[in-house]
N, C-alpha and C positions, 0 to 999 in steps of 0.2 A: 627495463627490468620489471617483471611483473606484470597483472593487468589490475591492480589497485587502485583507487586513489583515496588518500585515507586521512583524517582529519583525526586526531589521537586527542583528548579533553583532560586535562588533570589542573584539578581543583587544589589548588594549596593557600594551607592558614599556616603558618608558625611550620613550615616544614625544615628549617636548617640543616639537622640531620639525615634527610631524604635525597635532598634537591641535585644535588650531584649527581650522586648515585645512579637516582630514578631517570634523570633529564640522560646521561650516558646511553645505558641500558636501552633507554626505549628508540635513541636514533641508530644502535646496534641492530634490534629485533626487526623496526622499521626497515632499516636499509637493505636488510636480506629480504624483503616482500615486495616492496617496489621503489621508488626515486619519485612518486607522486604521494609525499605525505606532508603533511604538516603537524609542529603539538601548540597546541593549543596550552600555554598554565592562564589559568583563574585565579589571580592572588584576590584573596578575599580579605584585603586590608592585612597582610601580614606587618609584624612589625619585629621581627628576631633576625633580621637579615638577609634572608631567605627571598624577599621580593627584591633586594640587589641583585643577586647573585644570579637572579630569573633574569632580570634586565641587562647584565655584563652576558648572559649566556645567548640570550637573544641579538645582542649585537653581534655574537661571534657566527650565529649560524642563521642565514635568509629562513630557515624553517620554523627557527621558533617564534610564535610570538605569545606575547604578554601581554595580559589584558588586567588593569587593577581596578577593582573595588577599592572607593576612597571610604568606604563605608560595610564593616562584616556583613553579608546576606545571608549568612547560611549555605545551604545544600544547594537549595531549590534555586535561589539570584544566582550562584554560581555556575550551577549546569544550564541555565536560561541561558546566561552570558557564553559558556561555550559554544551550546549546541548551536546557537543563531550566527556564531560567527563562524561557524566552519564555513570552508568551501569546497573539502569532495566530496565523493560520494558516498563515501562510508564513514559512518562515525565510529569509533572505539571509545569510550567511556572508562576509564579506572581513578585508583585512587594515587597519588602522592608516593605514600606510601608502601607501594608492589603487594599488594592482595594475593596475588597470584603471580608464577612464575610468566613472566612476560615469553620468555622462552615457547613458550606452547600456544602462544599466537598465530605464526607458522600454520602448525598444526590447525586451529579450531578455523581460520579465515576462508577455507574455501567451503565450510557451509552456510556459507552468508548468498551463495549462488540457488541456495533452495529452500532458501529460510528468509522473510522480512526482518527478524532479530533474534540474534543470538543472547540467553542468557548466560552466565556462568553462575554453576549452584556450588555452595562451598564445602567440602567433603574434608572429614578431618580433624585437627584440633581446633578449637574455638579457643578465642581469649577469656573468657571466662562464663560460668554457670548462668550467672545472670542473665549474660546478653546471649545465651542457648533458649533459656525461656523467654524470654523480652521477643525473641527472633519467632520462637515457636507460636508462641502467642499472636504476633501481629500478623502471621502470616496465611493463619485458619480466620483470624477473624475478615483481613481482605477475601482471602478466595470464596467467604460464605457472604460475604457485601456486596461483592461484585461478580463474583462468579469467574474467577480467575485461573485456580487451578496451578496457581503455580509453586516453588516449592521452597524459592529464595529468591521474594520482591527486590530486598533492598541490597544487594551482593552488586558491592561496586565492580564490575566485568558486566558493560552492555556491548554489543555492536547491532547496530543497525545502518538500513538507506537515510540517509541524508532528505533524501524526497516525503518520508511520512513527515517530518516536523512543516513541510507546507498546507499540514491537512489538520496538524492537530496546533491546539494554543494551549501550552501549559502557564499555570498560574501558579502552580505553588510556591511559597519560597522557602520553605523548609524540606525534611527530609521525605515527606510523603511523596514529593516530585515522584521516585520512581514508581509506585502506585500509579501517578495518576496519568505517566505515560503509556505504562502498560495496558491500563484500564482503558483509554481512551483509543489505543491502537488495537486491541483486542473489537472494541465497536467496531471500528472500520475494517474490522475483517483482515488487518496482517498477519501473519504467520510467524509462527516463535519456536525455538527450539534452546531447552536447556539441556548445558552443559557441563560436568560433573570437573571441578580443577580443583587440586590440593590448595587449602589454605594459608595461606603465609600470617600468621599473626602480628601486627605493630611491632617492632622493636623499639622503640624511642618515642618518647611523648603518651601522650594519650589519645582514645577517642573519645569524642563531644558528642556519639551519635547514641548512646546511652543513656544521657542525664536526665533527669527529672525535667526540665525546662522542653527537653527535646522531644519525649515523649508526651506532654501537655500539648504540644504544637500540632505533634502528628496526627494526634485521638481530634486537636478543634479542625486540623483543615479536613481530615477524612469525614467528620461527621457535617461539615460545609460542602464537602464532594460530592458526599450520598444523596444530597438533592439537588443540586447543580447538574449531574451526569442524568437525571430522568429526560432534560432535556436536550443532552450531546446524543445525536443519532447519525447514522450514515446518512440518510435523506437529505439532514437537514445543513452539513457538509457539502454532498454533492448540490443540491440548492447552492450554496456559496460561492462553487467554483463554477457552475456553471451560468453565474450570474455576472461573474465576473469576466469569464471566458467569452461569452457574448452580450454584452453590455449594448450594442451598437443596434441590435435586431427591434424593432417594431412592436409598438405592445400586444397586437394579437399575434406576432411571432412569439412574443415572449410568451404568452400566455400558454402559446401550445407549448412551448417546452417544458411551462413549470407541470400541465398535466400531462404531457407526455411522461415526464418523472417521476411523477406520483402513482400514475396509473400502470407502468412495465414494470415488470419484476426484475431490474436490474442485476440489483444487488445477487440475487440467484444465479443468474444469465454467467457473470464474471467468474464462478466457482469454476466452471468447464472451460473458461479459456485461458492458454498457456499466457507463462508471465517472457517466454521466449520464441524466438523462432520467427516467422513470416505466417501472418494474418492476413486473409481475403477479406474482407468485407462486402458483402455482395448487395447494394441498398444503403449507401452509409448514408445519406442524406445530407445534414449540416454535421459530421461527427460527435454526436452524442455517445456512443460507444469508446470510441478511443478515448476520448476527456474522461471517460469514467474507469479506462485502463490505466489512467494516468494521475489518477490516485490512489489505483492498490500497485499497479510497480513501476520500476523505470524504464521508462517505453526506449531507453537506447537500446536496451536490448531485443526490442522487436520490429521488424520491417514492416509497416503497415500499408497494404492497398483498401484504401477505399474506390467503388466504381459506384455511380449513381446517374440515372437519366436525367435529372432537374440540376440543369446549368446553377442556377441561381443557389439552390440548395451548396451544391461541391465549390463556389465562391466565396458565400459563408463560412464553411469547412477550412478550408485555404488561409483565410483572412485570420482565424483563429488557431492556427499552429507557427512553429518556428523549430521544425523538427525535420532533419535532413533522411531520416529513413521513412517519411510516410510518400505514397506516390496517389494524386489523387486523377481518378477517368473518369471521364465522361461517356455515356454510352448505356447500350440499352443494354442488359444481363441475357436477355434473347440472342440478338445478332451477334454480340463479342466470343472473337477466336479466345478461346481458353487455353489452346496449347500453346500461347506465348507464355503463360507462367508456369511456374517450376518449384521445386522444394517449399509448394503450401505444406505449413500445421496446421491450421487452422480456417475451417471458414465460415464463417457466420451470414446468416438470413434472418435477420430480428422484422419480423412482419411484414414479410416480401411475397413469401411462397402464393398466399391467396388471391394476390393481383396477377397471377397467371394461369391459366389454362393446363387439362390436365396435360394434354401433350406437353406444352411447356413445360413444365414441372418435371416430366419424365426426363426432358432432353437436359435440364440443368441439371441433375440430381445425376446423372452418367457422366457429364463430365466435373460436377465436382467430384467425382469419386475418381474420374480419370487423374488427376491435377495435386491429390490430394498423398503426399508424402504417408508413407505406411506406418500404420499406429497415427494419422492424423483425425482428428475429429472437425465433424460438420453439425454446427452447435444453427439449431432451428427453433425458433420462436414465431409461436401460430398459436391459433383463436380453436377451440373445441367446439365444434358444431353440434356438439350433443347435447353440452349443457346448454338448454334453450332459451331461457332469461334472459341470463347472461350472452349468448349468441346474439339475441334480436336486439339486445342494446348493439352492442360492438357493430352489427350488420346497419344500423340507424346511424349510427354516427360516421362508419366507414364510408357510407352511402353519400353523406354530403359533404366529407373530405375529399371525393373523387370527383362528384356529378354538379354538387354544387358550388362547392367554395374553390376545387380546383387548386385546394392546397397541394393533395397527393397527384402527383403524373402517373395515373394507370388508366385502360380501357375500358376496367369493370372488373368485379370480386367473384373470386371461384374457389369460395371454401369448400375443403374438404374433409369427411370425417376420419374420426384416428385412426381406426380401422385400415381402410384405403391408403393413405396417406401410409402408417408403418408396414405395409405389404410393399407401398413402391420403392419405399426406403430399401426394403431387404431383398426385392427385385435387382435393384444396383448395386448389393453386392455391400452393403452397410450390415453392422451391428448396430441395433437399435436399442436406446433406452429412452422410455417418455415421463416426464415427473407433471404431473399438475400441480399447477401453481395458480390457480386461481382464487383459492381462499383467501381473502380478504382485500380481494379485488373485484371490481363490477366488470370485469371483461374475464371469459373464461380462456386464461393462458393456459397453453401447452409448450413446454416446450420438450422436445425431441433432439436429444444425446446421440450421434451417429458416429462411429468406429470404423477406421478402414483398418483389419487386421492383414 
């Protein structure tokens, strides 16, 4: 049933009143979505009975499990402790309590198919005046901190991939956590969408998320955030995994990859290409590209071919996956029949195009367009031969990765300018868009957005 797999978080302190209830309810809502979930409770040191009743409920059904704090954490030790122990691929986030009509789960889960996180924003009665402005208040002051923009941080109703929490490290142990997930996923470029759900206020008990002590917490770790996060960047992430990803390579292999990453405009390059669907990669070398799709989504969702001429390169590649939809070639992007492949979105050239000749160029650019599923894009990445500085560097350096050091397997370099180059694009029958990217880079990137309508 379904194609979910859903890993469900609820944090409880002192919930006696709830625990039933909520624990019912949600293997209800669950089981009408799919038969791949699990819930997660966080007793964070309860002591009203509530963390029995988790543990008799847990025996009675393989799905639940319980995890205890011998020691209160707060917000923040508690969603740590969930989030790290799921194991599907979607996490859901609520509270104990029922925030929100769980019922409309159903409903909000299949935009999680075009969204990296869904928020829920709360519409309706609040529990009281105070915690309207407490809410009002904390939530201009993030989105002017950090540039957020969003409109209810801390509204327990998250869902997100499973997959960002292996990019991000949260530390907080208080309630600022959900700030500092957001904040920290918003850098890496995930994608969010809020969502507007009636509010269900507390019936029983109180919240602790108001109090003077809780608000002291959130104003020290937020203003400990604010200089901490100068130094959280996408770069310095993708450094991490890809240091980790090929640990085994040689240190002027290493070398070139860490300037290879510093010096391509990656992080731009990923904006244009689909988080679904089947991916050509035409030049993937050691996969630099995939490893970096495979921290903005989850690559089961996409088929990926890499082809590359350098044996040694596509063994590398090889050696650093464990992923059953990548298929990787060997062969020259010249001689290879293309009409063995079928239903491409996407194909990518990240600094291919100039180690071929213009015929060549002509003859690939016709059949990627032949190959190329309608509405597919052919995402190009090339050097500006106008900007001249900038040119004569990239042509010095290209020059003794070919001729001398024998890094790169090509013939010889046949830049061309934009001009030329966006005429053969629309010769084949492409829509062309070109963004320069070269500012505040010593190499003048182009790259070239091409449209099969």
């Amino acid at each position: 049933m379904g194609r979910y797999s859903i890993s469900f978080v609820l944090p409880m302190y002192n919930e006696l009143e709830y625990i039933h209830k909520t624990i019912n309810i949600s293997k209800t809502v669950l089981s009408s979505i799919t038969d791949d979930y699990e819930i997660i409770i966080v007793d964070d040191a309860s002591n009203d009975g509530s963390e029995i009743i988790a543990v008799n409920m847990a025996k009675d059904d393989h799905r639940i499990k319980v995890i205890r704090h011998n020691k209160n954490r707060k917000l923040g030790g508690v969603l740590k402790t969930g989030f790290y122990n799921a194991s599907k691929d979607i996490i859901i986030y609520t509270d104990m309590d029922m925030p929100f009509d769980f019922k409309l789960l159903p409903n909000i889960l299949p935009e999680i198919s075009n969204y990296d996180i869904l928020l829920g924003i709360r519409k309706g009665k609040r529990e009281s005046f105070r915690r309207l402005v407490y809410s009002f208040i904390y939530n201009h002051l993030i989105n002017i901190l950090f540039c957020l923009q969003l409109r209810d941080i801390n509204f327990s109703l998250k869902i997100f991939r499973r997959i960002i929490l292996d990019n991000i490290e949260l530390k907080s142990e208080g309630s600022f956590i959900n700030a500092e997930f957001l904040i920290k996923a918003k850098r890496l470029g995930y994608s969010m969408k809020e969502i507007d759900v009636d509010y269900q206020p507390r019936l029983y008990g109180r919240s602790r998320l108001s109090s003077l002590s809780v608000i002291f917490k959130i104003l020290y770790e937020m203003a400990k955030f604010y200089f901490e996060i100068k130094t959280f960047s996408y770069s310095k992430i993708v450094h991490l995994k890809l240091k980790r990803t090929y640990q085994n390579l040689s240190f002027l292999e290493k070398l070139y990859l860490l300037l290879r990453i510093k010096t391509c405009p990656f992080e731009e390059i990923l904006k244009y290409i689909p988080s679904k669907g089947k991916i050509l990669d035409l030049g993937c070398g050691i996969g630099i590209l995939f490893h970096l799709l495979s921290l903005k989504y989850d690559t089961k969702d996409l088929t990926f071919i890499g082809i590359d001429l350098d044996t040694r390169k596509l063994n590398t590649f090889g050696k650093s996956i464990n992923n059953k939809n990548i298929e990787l070639l060997i062969g020259d992007i010249n001689k290879i029949d293309f009409f063995s492949f079928n239903n491409i979105n996407c194909i990518t050239l990240i600094d291919v195009l100039y180690y071929l000749k213009y015929e060549q160029k002509d003859r690939l650019l016709k059949q990627c367009f032949n190959i190329l599923d309608k509405g597919g894009i052919l995402v190009i990445k090339d050097i500006d031969k106008d900007c001249t500085l900038k040119f004569l560097w990239t042509f010095i350096q290209e020059y003794f990765m070919v001729k001398i050091f024998h890094i790169t397997n090509a013939k010889g370099l046949y830049f061309e300018r934009k001009k030329k180059l966006v005429e053969l694009l629309k010769e084949n029958g492409f829509d062309v868009e070109f963004i320069d990217l070269s500012k505040g880079y010593i190499y003048s990137h182009l790259l070239y957005v091409c449209y099969k309508k």
